[in-house]
C-alpha angles and dihedrals in degrees: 000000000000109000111221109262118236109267088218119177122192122219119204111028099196130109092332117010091058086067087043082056093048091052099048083045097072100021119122115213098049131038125222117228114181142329134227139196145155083253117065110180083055092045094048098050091054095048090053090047091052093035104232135108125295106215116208089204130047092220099057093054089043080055086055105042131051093206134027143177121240108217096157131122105296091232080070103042095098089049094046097043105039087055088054094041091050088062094053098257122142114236137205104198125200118249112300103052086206136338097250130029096245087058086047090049096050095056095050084045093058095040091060097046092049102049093233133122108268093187123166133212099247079142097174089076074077100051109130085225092061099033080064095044083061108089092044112052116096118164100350102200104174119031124179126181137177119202107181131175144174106238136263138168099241102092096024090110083084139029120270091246079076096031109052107350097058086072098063088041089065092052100040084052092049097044087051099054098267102277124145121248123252096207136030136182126170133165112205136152138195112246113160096008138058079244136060110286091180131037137161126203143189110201108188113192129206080247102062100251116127132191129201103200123185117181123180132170091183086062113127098239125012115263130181115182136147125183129197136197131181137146097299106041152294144302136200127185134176096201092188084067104030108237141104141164125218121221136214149163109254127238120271085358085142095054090041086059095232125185120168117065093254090057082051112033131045123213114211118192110230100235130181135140117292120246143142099267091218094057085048079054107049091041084053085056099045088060096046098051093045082051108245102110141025112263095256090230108035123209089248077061103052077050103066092043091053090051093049080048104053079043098066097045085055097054090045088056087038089050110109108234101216112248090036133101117204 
C-alpha cells in the first residue's frame, strides 16, 4: 500500500526558500506543487528547476497545498502566514517567527485555533554537531557561542540579533530546559548597517546557568561554535563543520597518579549520521504537518527565541556608552 504524499507549496524562493523548493522537491514523502514569490521571474526559474508550478498568486497555491513554508521578509511573516494558517495549512515559517511579539503572538494564536502545525526554521536544532552533543549533556551550567560572519546585504533589514544570534538563542534556550531567563546584558553597535552588525550578550537563568552569546556579520571569516560545561565535563562543538568532542575527567585518574591531560581527561569524538540539516528539517515538518510526529521547534518555541531576542536588542540600546549622558 502506497501512503499519499504531502501536496506542499513554498512561498518566498530567495536565499533560502529556493533550497527549501529543491528539498521538497525530491522528498518522499511530500510533493511540491508549486512556489510563489513578489518576484516572478524569480519565482518562475526556481519552479522550472525544481519542476513543479509558479503561481502568480499566493491563494491559489494555499488552495493547492495543504502545507507550506513561509521564506519571505520577516517584516512580512505575520501577514504570509496568517493568510496560510487561516485556511487551515500547516506552516513552517523561516527564523524569526515575526518581527514583534504581538505578531508572534498572533500566529501561534491562529495555529492553535485552528488545530494545525505551526513549526519554525531554528535549523541548527539539526545540525549534525549538536544532534551528537545530545546524549551527553546533563546540567549544562556555562554556554558560549560565537556566531561570525563577513557581511552582506541579505539580512541587514534587521539587527543581527534577528538575523545570527537568534540562532544560538533558540539553542541555548533549548539546552538549558526551555525556561526563560531572568537577566539579561548585552553591548552591541551598528557598523556597516542602520542596525546593530555585532552584539554581545550575558543571558543568567533562575537555574544558574548562565550563557555568554557574540554574534557578528562584519567578521573576517565565518565562524559557528558553541561550547558547553557542566559537572561532568566539557563540549565543544564547531557547528559550521559538524563536529564536536566531548571532554571529561576519567575514572580513578587520581589513584592511577596521572599527570598529563591525556592520563586525566578523555576525550570522547560527537558522532552522529551525517545529513543536510534542512532537509532533517523539512522531513521533521512533513511529518508534522501529515500528522505522525510533533514539529521539533513549536511555534510557542520560535516565540520565546524571538522574545530573548527582542530582549537582547533592548538591553544593548538601554546599555550606558561610557562619556555620554542620556
Amino acid at each position: 500500500m502506497t501512503t499519499k504524499r504531502l501536496p506542499v507549496g513554498v512561498i518566498g524562493v530567495g536565499a533560502l526558500g529556493k533550497h527549501h523548493a529543491r528539498h521538497l522537491a525530491g522528498a518522499s514523502q511530500a510533493r511540491l506543487v508549486g512556489v510563489h514569490d513578489t518576484d516572478s521571474a524569480r519565482g518562475r526559474e526556481v519552479a522550472q528547476q525544481c519542476g513543479a508550478r509558479f503561481y502568480d498568486d499566493v491563494d491559489d497555491l494555499l488552495r493547492d497545498a495543504e502545507a507550506v513554508t513561509i521564506a519571505v521578509p520577516t517584516s512580512a511573516h505575520a501577514e504570509v502566514g496568517l493568510r496560510a494558517l487561516s485556511r487551515g495549512r500547516a506552516v513552517l515559517m523561516e527564523k524569526p517567527l515575526a518581527a514583534s511579539l504581538e505578531d508572534a503572538d498572533a500566529l501561534v494564536d491562529e495555529a492553535a485555533r485552528r488545530r494545525v502545525p505551526l513549526a519554525v526554521g531554528h535549523v541548527e536544532r539539526f545540525n549534525r554537531a549538536v544532534r551528537a552533543a545530545l546524549p551527553f549533556l546533563s546540567d549544562p551550567r556555562y554556554l558560549e557561542s560565537d556566531r561570525l560572519a563577513p557581511f552582506q546585504p541579505r539580512g541587514t533589514d534587521v539587527a543581527v540579533v534577528l538575523d545570527l544570534m537568534i540562532h544560538d538563542l533558540d539553542l541555548i534556550l533549548h539546552l538549558t530546559g526551555g525556561l526563560a531567563p531572568v537577566d539579561v546584558r548585552a553591548n552591541g553597535i551598528a557598523v556597516l548597517s542602520p542596525h546593530l552588525d555585532m552584539a554581545n550578550a550575558r543571558v543568567e537563568f533562575a537555574t544558574g546557568a548562565v550563557a555568554n552569546v557574540t554574534a557578528s556579520r562584519v567578521a573576517r571569516e565565518r565562524i559557528r561554535q558553541l561550547r558547553i560545561f557542566q559537572p561532568d565535563g566539557y563540549l565543544s562543538l564547531d557547528l559550521a563543520k559538524g563536529t564536536g568532542e566531548f571532554m571529561r575527567l576519567r575514572e580513578g585518574w587520581r589513584e592511577a597518579g596521572g599527570l598529563r591531560l591525556e592520563e586525566i581527561v578523555e576525550r570522547v569524538a560527537l558522532e552522529a549520521p551525517d545529513a543536510d540539516a534542512l532537509g532533517l528539517e523539512l522531513e521533521s515538518f512533513v511529518r508534522a504537518a501529515r500528522g505522525d510526529a510533533e514539529s521539533v521547534v513549536t511555534g510557542a518555541e520560535g516565540r520565546a527565541a524571538l522574545a530573548l531576542a527582542l530582549a537582547v536588542t533592548d538591553a544593548v540600546q538601554h546599555t550606558p556608552v561610557p562619556g555620554h549622558r542620556r
